[in-house]
C-alpha positions in Angstrom: 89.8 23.7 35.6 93.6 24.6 35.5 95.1 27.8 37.6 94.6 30.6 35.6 96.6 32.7 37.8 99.5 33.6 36.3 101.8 35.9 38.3 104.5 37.4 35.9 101.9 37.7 33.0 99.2 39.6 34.8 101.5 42.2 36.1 103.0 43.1 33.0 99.3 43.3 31.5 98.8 45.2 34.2 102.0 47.9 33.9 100.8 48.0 30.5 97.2 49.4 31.5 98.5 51.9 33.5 101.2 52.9 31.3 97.8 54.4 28.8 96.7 57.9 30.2 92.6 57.1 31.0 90.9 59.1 33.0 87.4 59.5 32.6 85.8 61.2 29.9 89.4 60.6 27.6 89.4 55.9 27.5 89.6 55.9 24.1 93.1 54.8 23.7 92.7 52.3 27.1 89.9 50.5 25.4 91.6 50.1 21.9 94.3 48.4 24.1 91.6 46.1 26.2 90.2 45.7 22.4 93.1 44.4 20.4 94.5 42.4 23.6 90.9 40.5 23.4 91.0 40.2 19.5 94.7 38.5 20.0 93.3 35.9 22.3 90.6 35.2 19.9 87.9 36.7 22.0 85.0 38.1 20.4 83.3 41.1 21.8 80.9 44.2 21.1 81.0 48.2 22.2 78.6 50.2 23.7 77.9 53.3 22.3 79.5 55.1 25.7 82.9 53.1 24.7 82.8 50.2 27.2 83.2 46.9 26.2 81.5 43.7 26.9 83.0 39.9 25.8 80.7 37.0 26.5 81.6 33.5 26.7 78.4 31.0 26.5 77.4 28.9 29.7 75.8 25.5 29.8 72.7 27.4 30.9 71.8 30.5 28.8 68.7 31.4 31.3 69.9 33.0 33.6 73.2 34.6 32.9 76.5 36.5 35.6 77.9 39.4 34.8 81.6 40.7 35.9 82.7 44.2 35.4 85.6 46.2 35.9 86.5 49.7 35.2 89.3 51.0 33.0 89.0 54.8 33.9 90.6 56.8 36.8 91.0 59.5 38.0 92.0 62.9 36.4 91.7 66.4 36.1 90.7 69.0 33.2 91.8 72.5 32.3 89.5 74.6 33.7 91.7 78.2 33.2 94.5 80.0 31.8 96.1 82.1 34.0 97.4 85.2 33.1 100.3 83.7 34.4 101.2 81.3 31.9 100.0 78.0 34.4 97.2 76.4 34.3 94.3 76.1 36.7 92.5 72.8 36.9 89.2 71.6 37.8 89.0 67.1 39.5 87.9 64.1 37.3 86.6 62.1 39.9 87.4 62.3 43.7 90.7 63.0 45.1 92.2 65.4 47.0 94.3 67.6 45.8 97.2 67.0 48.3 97.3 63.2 46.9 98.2 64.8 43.5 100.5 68.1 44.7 104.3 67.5 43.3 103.3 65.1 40.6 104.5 64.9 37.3 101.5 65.4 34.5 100.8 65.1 31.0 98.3 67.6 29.0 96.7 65.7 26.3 95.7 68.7 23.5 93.0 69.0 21.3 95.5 68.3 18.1 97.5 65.8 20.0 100.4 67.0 21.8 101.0 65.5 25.5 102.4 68.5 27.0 104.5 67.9 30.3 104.0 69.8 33.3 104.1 69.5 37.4 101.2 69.7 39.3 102.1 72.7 42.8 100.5 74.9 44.8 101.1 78.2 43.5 102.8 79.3 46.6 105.2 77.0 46.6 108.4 78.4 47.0 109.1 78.7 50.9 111.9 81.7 50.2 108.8 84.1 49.0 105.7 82.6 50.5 105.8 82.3 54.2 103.1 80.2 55.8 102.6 78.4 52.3 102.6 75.0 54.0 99.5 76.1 56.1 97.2 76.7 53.2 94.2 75.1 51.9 95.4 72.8 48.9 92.0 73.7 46.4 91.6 74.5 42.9 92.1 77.8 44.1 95.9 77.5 44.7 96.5 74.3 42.8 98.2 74.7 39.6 99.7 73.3 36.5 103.5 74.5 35.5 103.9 73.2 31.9 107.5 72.4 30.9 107.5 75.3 28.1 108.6 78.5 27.8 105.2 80.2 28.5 105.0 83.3 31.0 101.8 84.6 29.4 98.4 82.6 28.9 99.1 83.3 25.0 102.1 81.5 24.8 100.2 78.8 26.9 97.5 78.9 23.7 100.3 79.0 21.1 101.3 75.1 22.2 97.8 74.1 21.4 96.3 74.1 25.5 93.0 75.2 26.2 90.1 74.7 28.5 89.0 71.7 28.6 92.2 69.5 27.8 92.5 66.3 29.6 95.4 66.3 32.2 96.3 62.8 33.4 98.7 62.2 36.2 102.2 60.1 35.9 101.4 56.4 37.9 105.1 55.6 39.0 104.8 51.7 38.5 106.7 49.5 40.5 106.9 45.8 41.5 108.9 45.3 44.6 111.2 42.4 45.4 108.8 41.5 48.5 105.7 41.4 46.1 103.9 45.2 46.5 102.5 46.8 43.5 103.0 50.1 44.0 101.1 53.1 41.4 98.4 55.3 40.7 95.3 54.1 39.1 95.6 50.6 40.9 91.9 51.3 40.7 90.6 49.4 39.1 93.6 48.8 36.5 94.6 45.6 38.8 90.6 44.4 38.7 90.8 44.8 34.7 93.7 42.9 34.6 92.6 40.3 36.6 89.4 40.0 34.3 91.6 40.0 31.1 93.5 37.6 32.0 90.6 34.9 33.5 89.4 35.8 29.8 92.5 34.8 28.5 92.4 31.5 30.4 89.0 30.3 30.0 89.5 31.0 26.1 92.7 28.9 25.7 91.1 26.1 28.0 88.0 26.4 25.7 86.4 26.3 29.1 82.3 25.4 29.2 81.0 27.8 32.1 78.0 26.8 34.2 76.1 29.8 33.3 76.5 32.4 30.3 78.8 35.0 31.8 79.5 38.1 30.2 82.6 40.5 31.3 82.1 43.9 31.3 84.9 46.7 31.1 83.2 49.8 32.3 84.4 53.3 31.8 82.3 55.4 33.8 82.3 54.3 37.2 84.8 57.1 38.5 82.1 59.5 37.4 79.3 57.3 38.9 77.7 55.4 35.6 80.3 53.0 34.3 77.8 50.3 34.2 74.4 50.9 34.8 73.4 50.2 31.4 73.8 47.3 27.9 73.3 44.7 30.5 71.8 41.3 29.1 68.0 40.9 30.4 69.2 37.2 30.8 71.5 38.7 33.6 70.7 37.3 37.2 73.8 38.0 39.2 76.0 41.6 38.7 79.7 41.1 40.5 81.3 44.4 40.3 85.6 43.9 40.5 87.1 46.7 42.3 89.5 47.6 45.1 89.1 47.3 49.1 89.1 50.0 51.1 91.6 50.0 54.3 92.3 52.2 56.7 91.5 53.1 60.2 88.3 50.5 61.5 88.9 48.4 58.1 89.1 44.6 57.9 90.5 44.8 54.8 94.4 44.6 53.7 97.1 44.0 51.2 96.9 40.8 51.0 93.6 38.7 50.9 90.7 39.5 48.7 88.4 41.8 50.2 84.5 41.2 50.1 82.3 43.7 50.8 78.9 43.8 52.5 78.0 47.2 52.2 79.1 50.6 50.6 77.6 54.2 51.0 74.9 53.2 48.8 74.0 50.2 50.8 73.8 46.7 51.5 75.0 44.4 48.6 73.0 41.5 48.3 72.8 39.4 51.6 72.8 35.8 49.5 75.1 36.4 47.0 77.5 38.1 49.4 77.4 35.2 51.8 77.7 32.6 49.2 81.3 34.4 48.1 82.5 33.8 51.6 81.5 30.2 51.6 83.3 30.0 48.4 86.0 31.3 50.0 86.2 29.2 52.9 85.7 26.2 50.9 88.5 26.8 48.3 91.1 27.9 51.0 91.4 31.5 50.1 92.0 34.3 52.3 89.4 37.0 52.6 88.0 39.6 54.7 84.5 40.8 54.8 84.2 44.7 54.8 82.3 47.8 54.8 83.4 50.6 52.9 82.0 53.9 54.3 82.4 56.4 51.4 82.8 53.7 48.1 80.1 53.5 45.4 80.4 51.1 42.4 79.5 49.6 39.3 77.3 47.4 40.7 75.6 49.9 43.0 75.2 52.4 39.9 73.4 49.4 38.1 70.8 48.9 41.5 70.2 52.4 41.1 69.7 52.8 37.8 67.2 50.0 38.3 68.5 47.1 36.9 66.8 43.6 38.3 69.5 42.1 39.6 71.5 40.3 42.6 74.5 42.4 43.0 77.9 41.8 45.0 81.3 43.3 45.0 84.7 42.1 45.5 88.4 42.8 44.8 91.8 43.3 45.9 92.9 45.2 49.3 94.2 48.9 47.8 96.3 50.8 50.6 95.5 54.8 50.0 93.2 54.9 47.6 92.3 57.6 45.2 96.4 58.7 45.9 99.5 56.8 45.3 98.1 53.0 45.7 99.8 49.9 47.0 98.6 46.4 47.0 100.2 43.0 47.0 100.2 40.0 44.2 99.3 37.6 47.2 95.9 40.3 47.2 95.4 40.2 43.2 96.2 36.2 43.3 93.6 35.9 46.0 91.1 37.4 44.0 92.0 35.5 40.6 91.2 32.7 42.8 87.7 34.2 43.9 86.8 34.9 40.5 87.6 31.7 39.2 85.5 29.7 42.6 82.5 31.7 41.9 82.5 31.6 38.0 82.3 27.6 38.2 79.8 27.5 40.8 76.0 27.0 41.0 73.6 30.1 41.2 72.4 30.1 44.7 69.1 29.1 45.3 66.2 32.0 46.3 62.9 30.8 48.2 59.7 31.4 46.9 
């Protein structure tokens, strides 16, 4: 099989997923995208009735099939109250904290339409009236919302069409350095999603027989904990779940290899599959590092829990401060397009009686 990767083209797919407000609960317009950038390339594929999207390309054995996922949503937050005040209070999407998103440039998406700008601040802000602001607790209690309208009162707030329950999603900042980092918001799992689209894109126009039926799974759920537990084919033997690598303090994992993990907070993944993705690795050259990520649950894990028969594994690119303004680097996202494409080609391992 030709290289698939393709450096320039999967970043711009990539600026183009993050460019579409998605966080979870509101992946309508993300999945239309991932929808008409499949029908383009002449892919065929099916939606579940919770909006994700699954594209299967037949294998020379349809027994036993794989399945890849990755997940389109991110994280978020909702109004939750109008203040008196004319700002908004807000309630998480997911889990952040609220520091990660304090200064940040927003976007209201309304009820009728309207994508109302505003900044995300505490409400004590302003050092020249509030002393001791920087000591206080950043919480939904002194988070708020200032909307970029003329709106002291919560009625003028309701005359531009706001209320409870609007979707608030948060600016990404984009940018592709000139020594390779990928810096933005919503890295997770946008870079994963790419990655799949794009090995889509390349088995498709190489009219590529797999060894197995594979199907690839674009979930989005999984930053609310159920992106894809569910619509997966009986036939389905092995469950890879795409997402990011958690580093920090005691990590393996960095920037720049494709990080494999061997257990979350919800527990091992499977021993076999796991160890087979490292021999893969070491046999086709590409840089890895084997990880446990202490507070991380994923698609795959939600899909164990929710009882699915199946050997599960996850893997994906290093992603520096996750869940806040996310790095990585393309020699990370190439490392894993090469994973993907090793493992997709290769035998099922072999289980003992």
């Amino acid at each position: 099989m030709k290289s698939l990767w393709n450096e320039y083209e999967t970043l711009e797919l990539l600026k183009q997923l993050i460019s579409i407000a998605s966080p979870s609960g509101f992946t309508t317009d993300i999945m239309n995208e991932i929808g008409a950038f499949l029908k383009s390339n002449g892919i065929d594929y099916k939606k579940t009735n919770k909006g994700a999207i699954i594209a299967s390309f037949k294998g020379g054995n349809d027994e036993q099939h794989r399945l890849l996922t990755a997940h389109t949503d991110t994280l978020g937050a909702m109004v939750k109250e109008i203040k008196p005040s004319g700002r908004l209070r807000l309630v998480m999407i997911g889990g952040f904290n609220w520091n990660a998103v304090e200064g940040e440039y927003c976007t209201i998406h309304t009820a009728n339409g309207k994508k109302i700008r505003g900044t995300i601040l505490m409400h004590e802000t302003t050092v020249h009236v509030y002393k001791g602001a920087g000591e206080l607790k950043r919480d939904e209690n002194h988070i708020e919302v200032r909307i970029d309208e003329k709106a002291i009162t919560a009625e003028d707030i309701r005359a531009f069409g706001i209320e409870v329950g609007d979707f608030v999603s948060f600016d990404p900042r984009f940018e592709v350095t000139e020594s390779g980092f990928v810096k933005s918001r919503h890295l997770d799992d946008k870079a994963s999603t790419a990655l799949l689209l794009q090995l889509m894109k390349g088995l498709k126009e190489q009219a590529t027989l797999l060894p197995y039926t594979t199907h690839f799974y674009i979930s989005n759920n999984e930053e609310i904990g159920y992106g894809g537990n569910s619509n997966i084919p009986e036939q389905v033997v092995e469950y890879i779940a795409v997402d990011m690598g958690a580093i920090g303090d005691g990590q393996a994992s960095d920037e720049y290899t494709v990080s494999i993990c061997a257990k979350d907070s919800s527990g091992p993944y499977h021993y076999e599959l796991t160890r087979q993705l490292v021999r893969l690795a070491k046999t086709s050259g590409i840089d890895f590092k084997l990880d446990i990520y202490p507070y991380y649950g994923s698609d795959a894990s939600a899909a164990i829990r929710a009882g699915v028969d199946v050997r599960h594994a996850l893997f994906g690119p290093g992603i520096e401060s996750s869940h806040a303004y996310e790095r990585t680097h393309v020699d990370s996202l190439k490392a894993t397009a090469e994973l993907l494409v090793a493992y997709i080609i290769s035998p099922m391992i072999e289980m003992e009686d």
